[in-house]
C-alpha positions as CSV (number, residue, x, y, z in Angstrom):
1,X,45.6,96.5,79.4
2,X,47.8,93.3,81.0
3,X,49.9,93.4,78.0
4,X,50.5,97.0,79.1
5,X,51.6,96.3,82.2
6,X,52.9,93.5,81.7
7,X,55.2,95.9,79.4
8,X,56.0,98.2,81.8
9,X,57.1,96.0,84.3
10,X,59.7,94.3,82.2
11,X,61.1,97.5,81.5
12,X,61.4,99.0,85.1
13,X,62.9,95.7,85.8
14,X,65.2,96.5,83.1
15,X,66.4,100.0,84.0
16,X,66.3,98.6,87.4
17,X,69.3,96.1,86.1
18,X,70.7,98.5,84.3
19,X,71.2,101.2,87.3
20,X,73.4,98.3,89.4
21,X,77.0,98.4,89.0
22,X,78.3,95.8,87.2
23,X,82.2,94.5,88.3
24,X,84.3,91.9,87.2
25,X,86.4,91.1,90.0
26,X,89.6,89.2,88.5
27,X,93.5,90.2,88.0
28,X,95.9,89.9,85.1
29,X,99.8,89.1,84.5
30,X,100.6,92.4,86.3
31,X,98.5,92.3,89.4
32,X,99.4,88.8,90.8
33,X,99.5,87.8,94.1
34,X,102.3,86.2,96.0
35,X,104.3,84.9,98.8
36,X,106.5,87.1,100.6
37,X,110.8,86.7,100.0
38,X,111.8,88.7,103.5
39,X,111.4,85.8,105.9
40,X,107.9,86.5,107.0
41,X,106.3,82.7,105.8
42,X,106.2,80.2,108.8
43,X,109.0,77.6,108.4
44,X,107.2,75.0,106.9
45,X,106.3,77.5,104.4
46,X,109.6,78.7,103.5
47,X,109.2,77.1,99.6
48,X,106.7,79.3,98.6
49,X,108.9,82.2,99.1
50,X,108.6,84.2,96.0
51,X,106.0,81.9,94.7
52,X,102.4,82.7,93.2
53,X,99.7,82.1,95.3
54,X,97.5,79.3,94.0
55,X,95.2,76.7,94.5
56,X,98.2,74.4,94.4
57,X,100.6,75.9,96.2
58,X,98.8,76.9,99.7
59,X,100.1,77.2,102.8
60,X,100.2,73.8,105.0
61,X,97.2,73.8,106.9
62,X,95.5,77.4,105.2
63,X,93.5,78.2,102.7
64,X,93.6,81.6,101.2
65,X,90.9,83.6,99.7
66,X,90.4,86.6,98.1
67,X,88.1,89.1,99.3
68,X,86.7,92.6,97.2
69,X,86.0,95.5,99.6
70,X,83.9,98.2,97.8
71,X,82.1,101.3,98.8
72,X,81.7,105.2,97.7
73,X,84.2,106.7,99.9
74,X,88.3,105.7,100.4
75,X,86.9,105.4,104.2
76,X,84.0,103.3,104.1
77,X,84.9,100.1,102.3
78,X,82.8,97.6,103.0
79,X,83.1,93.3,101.9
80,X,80.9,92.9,99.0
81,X,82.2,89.5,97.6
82,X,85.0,86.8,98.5
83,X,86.4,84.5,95.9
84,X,88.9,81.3,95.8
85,X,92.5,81.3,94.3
86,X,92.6,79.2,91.1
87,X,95.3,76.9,89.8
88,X,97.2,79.2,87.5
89,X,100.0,81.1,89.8
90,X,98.8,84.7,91.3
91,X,95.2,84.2,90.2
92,X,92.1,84.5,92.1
93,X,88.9,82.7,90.2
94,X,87.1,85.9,88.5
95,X,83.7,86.3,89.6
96,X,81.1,89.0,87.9
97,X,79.6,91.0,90.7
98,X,76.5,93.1,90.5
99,X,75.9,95.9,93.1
100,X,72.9,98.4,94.0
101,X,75.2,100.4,96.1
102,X,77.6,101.5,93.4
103,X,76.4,103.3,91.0
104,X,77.4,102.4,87.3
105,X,79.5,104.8,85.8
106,X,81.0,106.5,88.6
107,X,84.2,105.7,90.0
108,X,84.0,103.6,93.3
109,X,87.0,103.2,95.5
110,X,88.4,99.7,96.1
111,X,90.5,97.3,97.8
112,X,91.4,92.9,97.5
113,X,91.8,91.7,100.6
114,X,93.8,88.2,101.1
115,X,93.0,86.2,104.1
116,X,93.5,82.6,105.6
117,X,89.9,81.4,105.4
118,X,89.9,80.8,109.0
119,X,89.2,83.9,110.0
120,X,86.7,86.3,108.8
121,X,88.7,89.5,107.6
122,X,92.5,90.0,106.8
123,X,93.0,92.1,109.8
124,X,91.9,89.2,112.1
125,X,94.2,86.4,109.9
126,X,97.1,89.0,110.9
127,X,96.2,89.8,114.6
128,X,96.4,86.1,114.7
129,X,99.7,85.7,113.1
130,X,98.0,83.8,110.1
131,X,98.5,84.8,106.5
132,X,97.2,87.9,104.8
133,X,97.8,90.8,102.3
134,X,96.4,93.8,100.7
135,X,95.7,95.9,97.9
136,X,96.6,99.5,97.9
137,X,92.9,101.3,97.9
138,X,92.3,102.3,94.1
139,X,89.4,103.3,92.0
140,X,87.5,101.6,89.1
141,X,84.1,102.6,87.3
142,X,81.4,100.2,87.8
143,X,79.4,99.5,84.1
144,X,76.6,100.9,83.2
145,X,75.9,98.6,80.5
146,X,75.6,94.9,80.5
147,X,79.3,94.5,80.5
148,X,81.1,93.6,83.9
149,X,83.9,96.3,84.0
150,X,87.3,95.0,85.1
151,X,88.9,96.3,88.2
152,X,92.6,95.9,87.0
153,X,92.1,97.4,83.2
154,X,93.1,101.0,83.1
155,X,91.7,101.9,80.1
156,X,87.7,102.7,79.1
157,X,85.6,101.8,80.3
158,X,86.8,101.1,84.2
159,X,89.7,103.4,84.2
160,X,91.2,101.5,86.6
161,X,93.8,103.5,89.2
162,X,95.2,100.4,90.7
163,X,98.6,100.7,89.9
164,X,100.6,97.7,88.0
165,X,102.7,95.4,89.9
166,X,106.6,95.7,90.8
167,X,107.8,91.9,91.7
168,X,109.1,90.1,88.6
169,X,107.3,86.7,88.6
170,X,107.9,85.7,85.1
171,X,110.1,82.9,85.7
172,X,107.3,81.8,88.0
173,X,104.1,81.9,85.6
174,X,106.1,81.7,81.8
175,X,104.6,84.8,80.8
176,X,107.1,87.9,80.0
177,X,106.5,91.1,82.2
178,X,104.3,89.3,84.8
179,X,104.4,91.0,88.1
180,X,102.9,90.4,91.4
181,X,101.2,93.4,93.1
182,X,99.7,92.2,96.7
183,X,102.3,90.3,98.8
184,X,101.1,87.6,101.2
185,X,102.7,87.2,104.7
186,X,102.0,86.5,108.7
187,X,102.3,88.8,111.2
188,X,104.1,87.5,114.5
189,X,101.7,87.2,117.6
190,X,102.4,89.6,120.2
191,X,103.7,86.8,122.5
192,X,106.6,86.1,119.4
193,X,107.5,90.2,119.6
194,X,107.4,89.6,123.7
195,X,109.9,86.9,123.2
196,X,111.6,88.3,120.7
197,X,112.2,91.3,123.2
198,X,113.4,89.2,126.0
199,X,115.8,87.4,124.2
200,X,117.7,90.8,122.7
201,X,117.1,92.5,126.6
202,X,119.4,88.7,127.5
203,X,121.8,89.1,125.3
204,X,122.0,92.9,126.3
205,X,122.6,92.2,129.6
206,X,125.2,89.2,129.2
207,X,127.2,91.2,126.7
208,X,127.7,93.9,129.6
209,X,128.7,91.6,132.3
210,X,131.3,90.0,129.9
């Protein structure tokens, strides 16, 4: 009689397993991440311009991470896991991720989320005028096996809707057809639009005395 349930509880605690979504969060040649060209890096930044993000190339003074928002609806993503940028160029450090709340097999809407580590989400690193980027919001089927489905591969099993990159960073990585897909930038502070403002309404104003 123990054996029996001793049975039976193995396997609910294997169907148990098997009904959590199973994700690999990671990114290929085509969905790279990386610094902005348009003048949006702070000055002592400027030499990443058009560089891939890495664990060697950061900021001065920031570290960037990468964070996977998840959830049923395009509407309600919530953070479900947050991961470090590795040393090859445009690379976060895949993590598997295993989740009740998305059910295997079903596509779940996503997003990666870039953010100076200072500050809890992206939004805030922006408000702040630190560094951040995102991901369109794309879908990708969680496995239902013991696989970890990936949430750039397009093909079966994920089916994958996040669309391929358009920046051309082969010269930066060596690999032919690499592209980046999420830019990383700052956001000015209020107070630099303010100034910003002040300094055109000057100029305005002296052109029209002249």
């Amino acid at each position: 009689m123990k054996k029996l349930i001793l049975t039976l509880t193995a396997s609910l605690a294997c169907v148990a397993a098997f009904a959590q979504g199973k994700i690999a969060f990671a990114n290929d040649s085509v969905h790279l991440v990386y610094y902005a060209t348009d003048g949006s890096l702070r000055a002592s930044d400027s030499a990443l311009a058009g560089q891939g993000v890495s664990s060697a190339l950061m900021p001065v003074g920031v570290t960037l991470v990468a964070d996977l928002y998840a959830g049923t609806s395009s509407t309600a993503l919530t953070l479900h896991t947050s991961t470090s940028f590795s040393v090859t160029a445009g690379r976060w450090t895949g993590a598997n991720y295993t989740d009740n709340g998305l059910p295997p097999g079903t596509p779940a809407f996503f997003q990666v989320q870039i953010r100076d580590n200072a500050f809890a989400t992206a939004d805030a690193a922006a408000a702040a005028g630190s560094y951040s980027g995102k991901s369109i919001i794309f879908q990708s089927n969680p496995s239902s096996t013991i696989a970890f489905n990936s949430i750039v591969n397009h093909g079966s099993a994920s089916f994958s809707t996040w669309t391929d990159g358009t920046f051309d960073m082969a010269t930066q990585t060596g690999i032919a057809n690499a592209k980046g897909v999420i830019v990383v930038a700052t956001v000015p502070e209020p107070t630099s639009f303010a100034l910003a403002g002040l300094g055109i309404a000057a100029l305005t104003i002296l052109r029209r005395r002249k």
